[in-house]
C-alpha positions as CSV (number, residue, x, y, z in Angstrom):
1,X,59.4,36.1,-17.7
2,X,58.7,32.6,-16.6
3,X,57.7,33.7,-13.8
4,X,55.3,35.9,-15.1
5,X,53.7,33.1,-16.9
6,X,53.4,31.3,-14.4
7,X,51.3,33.6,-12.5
8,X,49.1,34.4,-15.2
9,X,48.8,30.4,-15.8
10,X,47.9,30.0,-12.7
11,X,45.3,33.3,-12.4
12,X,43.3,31.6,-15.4
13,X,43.2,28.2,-14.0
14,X,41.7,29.5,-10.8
15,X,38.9,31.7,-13.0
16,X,38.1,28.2,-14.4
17,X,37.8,26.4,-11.1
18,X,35.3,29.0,-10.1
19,X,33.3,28.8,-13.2
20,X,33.4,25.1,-13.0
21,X,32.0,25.5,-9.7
22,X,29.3,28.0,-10.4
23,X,28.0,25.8,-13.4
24,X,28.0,22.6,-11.3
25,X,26.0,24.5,-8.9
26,X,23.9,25.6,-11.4
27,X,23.2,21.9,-12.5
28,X,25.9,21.3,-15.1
29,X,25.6,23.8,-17.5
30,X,21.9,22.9,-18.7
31,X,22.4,19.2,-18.5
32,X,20.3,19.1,-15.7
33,X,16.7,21.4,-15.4
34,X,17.0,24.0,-12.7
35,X,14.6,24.4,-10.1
36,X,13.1,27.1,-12.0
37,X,13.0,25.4,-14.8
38,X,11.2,22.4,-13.4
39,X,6.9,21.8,-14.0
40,X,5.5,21.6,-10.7
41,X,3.0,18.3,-10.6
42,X,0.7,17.7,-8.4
43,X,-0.7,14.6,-7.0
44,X,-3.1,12.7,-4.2
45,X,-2.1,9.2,-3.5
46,X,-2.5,6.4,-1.4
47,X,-0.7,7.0,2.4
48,X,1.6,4.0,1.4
49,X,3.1,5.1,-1.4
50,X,4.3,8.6,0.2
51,X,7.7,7.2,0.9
52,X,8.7,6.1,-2.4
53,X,7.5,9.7,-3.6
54,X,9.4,11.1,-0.3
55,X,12.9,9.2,-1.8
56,X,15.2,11.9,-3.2
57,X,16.4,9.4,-6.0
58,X,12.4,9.7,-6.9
59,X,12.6,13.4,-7.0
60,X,15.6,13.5,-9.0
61,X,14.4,10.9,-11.4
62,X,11.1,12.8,-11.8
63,X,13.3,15.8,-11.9
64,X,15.3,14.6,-14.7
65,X,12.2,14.6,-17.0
66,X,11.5,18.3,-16.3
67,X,9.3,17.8,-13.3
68,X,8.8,18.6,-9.5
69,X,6.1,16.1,-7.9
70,X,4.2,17.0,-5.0
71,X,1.7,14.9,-3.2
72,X,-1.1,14.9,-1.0
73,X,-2.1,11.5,0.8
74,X,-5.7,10.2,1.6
75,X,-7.5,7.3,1.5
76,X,-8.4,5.6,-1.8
77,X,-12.2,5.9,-1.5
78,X,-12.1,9.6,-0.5
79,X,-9.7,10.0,-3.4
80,X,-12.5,8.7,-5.3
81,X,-15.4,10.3,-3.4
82,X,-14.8,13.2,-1.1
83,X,-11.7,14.7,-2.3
84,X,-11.4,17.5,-4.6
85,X,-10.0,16.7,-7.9
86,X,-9.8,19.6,-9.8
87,X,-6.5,21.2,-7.9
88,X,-4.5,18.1,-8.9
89,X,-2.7,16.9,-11.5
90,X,-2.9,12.9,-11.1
91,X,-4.9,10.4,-8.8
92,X,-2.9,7.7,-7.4
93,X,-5.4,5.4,-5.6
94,X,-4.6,1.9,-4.7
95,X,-7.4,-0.8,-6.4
96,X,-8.8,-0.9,-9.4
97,X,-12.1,-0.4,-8.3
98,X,-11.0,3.0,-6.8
99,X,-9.2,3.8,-10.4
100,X,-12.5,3.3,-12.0
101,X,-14.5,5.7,-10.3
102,X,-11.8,8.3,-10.3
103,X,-11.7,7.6,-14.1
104,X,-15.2,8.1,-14.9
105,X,-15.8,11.1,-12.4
106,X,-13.0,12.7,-14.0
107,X,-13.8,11.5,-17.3
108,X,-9.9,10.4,-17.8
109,X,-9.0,9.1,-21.0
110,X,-6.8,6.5,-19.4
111,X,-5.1,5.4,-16.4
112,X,-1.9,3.2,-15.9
113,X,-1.2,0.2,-14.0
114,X,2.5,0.6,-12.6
115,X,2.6,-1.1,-9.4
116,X,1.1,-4.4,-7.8
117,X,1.2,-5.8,-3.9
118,X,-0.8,-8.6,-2.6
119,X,-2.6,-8.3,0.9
120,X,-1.4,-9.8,3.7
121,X,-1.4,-10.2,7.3
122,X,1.2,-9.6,9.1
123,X,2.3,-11.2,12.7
124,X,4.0,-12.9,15.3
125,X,6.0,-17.0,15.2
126,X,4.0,-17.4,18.6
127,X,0.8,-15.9,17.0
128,X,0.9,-17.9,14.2
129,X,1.3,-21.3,16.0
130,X,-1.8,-20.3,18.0
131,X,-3.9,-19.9,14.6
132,X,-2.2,-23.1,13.2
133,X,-3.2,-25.0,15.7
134,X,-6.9,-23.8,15.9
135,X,-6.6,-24.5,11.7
136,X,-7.0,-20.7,10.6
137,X,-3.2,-20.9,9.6
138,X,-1.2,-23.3,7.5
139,X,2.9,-23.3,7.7
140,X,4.5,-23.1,4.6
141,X,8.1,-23.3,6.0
142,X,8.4,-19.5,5.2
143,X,5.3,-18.1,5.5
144,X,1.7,-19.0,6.3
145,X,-1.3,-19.0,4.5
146,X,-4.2,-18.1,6.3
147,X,-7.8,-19.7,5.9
148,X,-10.2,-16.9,5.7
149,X,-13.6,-19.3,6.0
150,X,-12.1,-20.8,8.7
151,X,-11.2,-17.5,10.2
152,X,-14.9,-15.8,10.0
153,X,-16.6,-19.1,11.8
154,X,-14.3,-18.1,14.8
155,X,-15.8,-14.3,13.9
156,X,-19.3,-15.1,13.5
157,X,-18.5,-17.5,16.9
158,X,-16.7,-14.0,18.4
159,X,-13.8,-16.0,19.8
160,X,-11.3,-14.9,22.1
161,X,-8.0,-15.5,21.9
162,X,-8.2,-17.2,25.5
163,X,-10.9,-19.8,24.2
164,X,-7.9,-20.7,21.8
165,X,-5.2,-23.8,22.1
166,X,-1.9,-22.7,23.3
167,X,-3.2,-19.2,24.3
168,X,-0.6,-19.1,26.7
169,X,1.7,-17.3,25.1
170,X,-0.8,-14.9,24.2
171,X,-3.5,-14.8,27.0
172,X,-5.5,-12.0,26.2
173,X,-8.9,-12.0,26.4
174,X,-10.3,-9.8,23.3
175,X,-11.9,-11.1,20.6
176,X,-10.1,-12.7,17.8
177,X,-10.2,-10.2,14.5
178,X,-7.8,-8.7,12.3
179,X,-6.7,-4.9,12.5
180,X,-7.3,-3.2,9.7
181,X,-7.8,0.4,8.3
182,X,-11.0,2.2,8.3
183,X,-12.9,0.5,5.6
184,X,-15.5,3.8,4.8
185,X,-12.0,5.4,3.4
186,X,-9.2,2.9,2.6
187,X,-8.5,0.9,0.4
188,X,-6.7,-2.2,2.0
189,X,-9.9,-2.4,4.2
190,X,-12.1,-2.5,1.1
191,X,-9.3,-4.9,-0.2
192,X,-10.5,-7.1,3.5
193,X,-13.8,-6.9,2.6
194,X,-13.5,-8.4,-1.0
195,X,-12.1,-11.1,0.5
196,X,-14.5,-11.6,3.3
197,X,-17.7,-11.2,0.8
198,X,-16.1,-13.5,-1.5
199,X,-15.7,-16.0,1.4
200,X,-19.4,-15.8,2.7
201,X,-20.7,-15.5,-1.2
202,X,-20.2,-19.2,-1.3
203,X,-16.7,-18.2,-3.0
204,X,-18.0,-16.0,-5.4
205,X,-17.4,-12.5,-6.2
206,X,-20.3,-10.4,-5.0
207,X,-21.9,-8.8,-8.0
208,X,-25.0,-7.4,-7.2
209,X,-26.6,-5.2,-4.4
210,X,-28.7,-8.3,-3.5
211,X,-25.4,-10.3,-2.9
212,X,-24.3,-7.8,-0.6
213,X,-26.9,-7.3,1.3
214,X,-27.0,-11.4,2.0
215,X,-23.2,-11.2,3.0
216,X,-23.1,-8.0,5.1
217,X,-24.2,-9.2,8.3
218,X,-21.6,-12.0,8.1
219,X,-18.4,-9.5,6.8
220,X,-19.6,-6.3,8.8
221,X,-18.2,-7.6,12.4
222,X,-15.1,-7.8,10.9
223,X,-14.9,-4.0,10.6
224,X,-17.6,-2.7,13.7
225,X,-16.2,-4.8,16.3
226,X,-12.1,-3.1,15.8
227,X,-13.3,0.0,17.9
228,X,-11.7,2.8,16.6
229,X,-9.7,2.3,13.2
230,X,-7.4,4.4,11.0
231,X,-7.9,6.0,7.9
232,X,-4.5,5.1,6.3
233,X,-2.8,2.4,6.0
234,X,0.5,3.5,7.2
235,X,-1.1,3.6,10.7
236,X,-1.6,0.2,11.6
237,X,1.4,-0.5,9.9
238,X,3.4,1.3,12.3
239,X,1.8,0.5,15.5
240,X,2.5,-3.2,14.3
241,X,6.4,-2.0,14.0
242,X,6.6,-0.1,16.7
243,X,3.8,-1.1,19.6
244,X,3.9,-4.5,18.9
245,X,1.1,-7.6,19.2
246,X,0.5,-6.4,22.4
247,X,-2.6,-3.9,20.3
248,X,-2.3,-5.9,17.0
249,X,-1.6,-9.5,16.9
250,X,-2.6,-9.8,13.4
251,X,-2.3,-6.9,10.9
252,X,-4.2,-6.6,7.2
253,X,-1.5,-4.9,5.2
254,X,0.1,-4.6,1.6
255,X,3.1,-7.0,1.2
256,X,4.9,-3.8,0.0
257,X,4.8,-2.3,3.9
258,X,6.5,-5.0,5.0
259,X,8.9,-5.6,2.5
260,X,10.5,-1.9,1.8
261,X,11.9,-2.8,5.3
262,X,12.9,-5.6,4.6
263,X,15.0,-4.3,1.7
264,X,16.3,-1.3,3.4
265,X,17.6,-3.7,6.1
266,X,17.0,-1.2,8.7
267,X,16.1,-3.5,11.4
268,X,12.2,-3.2,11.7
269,X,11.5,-6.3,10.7
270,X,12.4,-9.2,13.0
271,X,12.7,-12.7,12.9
272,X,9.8,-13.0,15.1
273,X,7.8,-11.3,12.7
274,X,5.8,-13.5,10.2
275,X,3.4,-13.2,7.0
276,X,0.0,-15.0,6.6
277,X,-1.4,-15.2,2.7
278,X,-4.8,-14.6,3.5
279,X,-6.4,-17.8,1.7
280,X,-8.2,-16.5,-1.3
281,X,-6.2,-13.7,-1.4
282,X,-6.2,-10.4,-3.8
283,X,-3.8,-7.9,-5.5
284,X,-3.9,-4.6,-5.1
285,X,-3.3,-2.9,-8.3
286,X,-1.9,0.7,-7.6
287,X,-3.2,2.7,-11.0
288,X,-2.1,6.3,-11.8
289,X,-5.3,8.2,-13.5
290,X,-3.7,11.2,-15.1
291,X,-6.1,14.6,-14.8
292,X,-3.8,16.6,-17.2
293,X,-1.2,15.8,-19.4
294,X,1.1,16.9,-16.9
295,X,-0.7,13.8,-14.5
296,X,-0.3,11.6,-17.6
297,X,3.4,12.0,-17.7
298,X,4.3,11.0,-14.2
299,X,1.9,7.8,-15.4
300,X,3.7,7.1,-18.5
301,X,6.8,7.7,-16.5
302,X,6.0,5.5,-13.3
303,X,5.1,2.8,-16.1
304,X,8.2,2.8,-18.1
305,X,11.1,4.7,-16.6
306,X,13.7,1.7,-15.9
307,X,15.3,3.9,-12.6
308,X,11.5,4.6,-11.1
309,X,10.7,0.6,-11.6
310,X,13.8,-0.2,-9.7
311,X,12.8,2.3,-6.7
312,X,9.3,0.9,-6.8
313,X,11.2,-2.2,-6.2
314,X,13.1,-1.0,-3.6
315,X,10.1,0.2,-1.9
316,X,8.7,-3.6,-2.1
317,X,6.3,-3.1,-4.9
318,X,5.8,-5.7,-7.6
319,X,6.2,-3.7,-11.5
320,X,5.4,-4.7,-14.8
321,X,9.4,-5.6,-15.0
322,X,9.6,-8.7,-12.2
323,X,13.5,-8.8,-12.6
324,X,14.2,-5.8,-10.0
325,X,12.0,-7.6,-7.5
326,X,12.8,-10.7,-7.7
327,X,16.8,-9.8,-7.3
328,X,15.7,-8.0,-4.4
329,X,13.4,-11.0,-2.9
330,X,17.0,-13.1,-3.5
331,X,19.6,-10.8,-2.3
332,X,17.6,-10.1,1.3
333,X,16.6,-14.3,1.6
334,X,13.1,-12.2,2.0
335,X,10.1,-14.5,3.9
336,X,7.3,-14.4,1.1
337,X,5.0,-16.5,-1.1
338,X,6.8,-17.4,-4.3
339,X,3.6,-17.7,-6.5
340,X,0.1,-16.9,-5.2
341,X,-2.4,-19.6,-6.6
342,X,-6.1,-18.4,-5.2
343,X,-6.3,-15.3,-6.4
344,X,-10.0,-13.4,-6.7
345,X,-10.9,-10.3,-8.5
346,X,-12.8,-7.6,-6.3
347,X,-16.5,-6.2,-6.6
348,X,-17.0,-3.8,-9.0
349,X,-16.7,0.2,-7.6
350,X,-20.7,-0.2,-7.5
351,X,-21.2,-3.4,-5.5
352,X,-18.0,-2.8,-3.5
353,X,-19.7,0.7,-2.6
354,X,-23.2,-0.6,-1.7
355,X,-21.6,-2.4,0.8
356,X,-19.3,-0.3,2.2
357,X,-22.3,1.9,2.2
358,X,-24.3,-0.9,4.3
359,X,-21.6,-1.6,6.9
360,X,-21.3,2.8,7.3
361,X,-25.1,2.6,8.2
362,X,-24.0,0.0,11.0
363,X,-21.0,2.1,11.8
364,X,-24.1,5.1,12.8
365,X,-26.3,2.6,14.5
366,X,-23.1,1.4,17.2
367,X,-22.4,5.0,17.9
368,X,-26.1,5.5,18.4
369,X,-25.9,2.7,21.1
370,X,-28.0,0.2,19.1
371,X,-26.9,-3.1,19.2
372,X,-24.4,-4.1,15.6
């Protein structure tokens, strides 16, 4: 009789180990949204913030709230000109000026500010001392800061790096400039350019079409004279990483690039590898502008949800909550600027536009064969 018991004990039991199994698989019996059950949101975004949204903790995160994001990536200003808008459910540009547009074109009833990353430039120890000593670059112990007025006289001079002190240990005879993105349809480029047009504004933000047109022909080398340059950010990025200064001796990138490595301690960054705080220097504010309610909550999300901040973190953005970055920055003994004290604003979307507009006339002359 025990016996028999036993074996009808032990026939139950193993019926409940196979419907514990199925309702795990099945997400824990409703605890958790099915994929069928999930909204499907879609989104275009800046190139640099498609690994965070890559991250499965993202996805599960998102998922948690009843949604399934999807994005598309291009650059900021073709979010904001070029791109259609109606087959998505957010815009995820990085600036404000960017935000703005996308606001008003789409008539948004608000947007949200949920991460921050100041520009930098990214480089080489032997690089470095090569701009310190020609008084572009200041050490800092850490880090450098990088004197943009300084740094366009050697432009407007078109300097070579040979023509520089100490260019021995990096003899190459090409002009000196700054690799950047294509500033016609990124963002960190137009994030170059405020700086430069605040520089040769007399250190004032350019606020007019007048003002723009005074300071083109002293920014637009900057941008003509790169050759070829790449529509995304995470290009330059990753010939930096991977090809080294040998193409790029001094990147314009968001802190954030660099420091998601840094974090992940996956051995990308070295300790050859340096930042410059361009000197003024601006943030970029990466704003969410919700086309649908859907859009508006992955915003409210992005801007609140205590698991997404920490990611953000993780992927070496700056949030509205320092404490997760900062941690992070401590932990990982991470090479930065603790405070950044010059700080500008950038041109409005309209006199940030006239003079992208200005320099993409240029752009058409060069490849005409007339003279920039």
């Amino acid at each position: 009789m025990r016996r028999t018991i036993g074996i009808a004990l032990a026939a139950v039991l193993a019926v409940g180990v196979i419907v514990a199994i199925i309702v795990s698989a099945a997400g824990g019996g409703g605890s958790k949204p099915t994929d069928a059950a999930l909204v499907t949101v879609r989104g275009v975004i800046g190139s640099e913030k498609q690994p965070f949204f890559a991250d499965r903790r993202v996805q599960a995160e998102f998922a948690k709230h009843g949604l399934r994001v999807q994005v598309d990536t291009a650059g900021s200003r073709a979010i904001a000109t070029t791109v259609d808008l109606n087959q998505y459910d957010f815009a995820f540009p990085s600036g404000v000026p960017a935000a703005a547009a996308i606001k008003a074109k789409a008539k948004a009833a608000t947007t949200y500010n949920v991460f921050y990353t100041p520009m930098v430039i990214a480089s080489w120890r032997d690089i470095t001392t090569i701009l310190e000593q020609a008084g572009v670059a200041k050490n800092e112990g850490s880090y450098d800061t990088f004197d943009v007025a300084k740094f366009l006289e050697l432009v407007k001079a078109n300097t070579r790096w040979t023509d520089l002190k100490g260019s021995v240990a990096y003899p190459a005879n090409k002009s000196v400039l700054i690799t950047s993105t294509d500033v016609r349809t990124s963002n960190s480029a137009a994030n170059y350019l405020s700086i430069a047009s605040y520089v040769a504004n007399g250190d004032n933000v350019v606020q007019s079409n007048s003002d723009g047109d005074k300071v083109v022909p002293d920014v637009a080398p900057l941008f003509l004279r790169q050759g070829f340059t790449a529509a995304s950010s995470e290009e330059p990025f990753a010939d930096y990483l991977t090809i080294g200064k040998g193409t790029a001796p001094i990147v314009f990138i968001y802190e954030a690039q660099f420091l998601q490595h840094v974090f992940a301690d996956d051995g990308a960054i070295t300790n050859d590898m340096r930042l410059l705080y361009p000197d003024p220097d601006v943030y970029s504010k990466h704003v969410v502008v919700p086309l649908d309610p859907n859009g508006d909550k992955v915003g409210r999300l992005l801007l609140t949800d205590p698991v997404l901040q920490q990611l953000a973190a993780d992927y070496g953005f700056r949030t509205n909550n320092p404490a997760p970055f900062n941690k992070l920055v401590q932990q990982h003994h991470a090479n930065i600027a603790p405070t950044i004290v010059d700080l500008i604003e950038p041109p409005s979307y309209e006199a940030l536009e006239h003079m992208i507009e200005q320099i993409e006339r240029l752009y058409a002359q060069v490849q005409g064969g007339a003279t920039p």
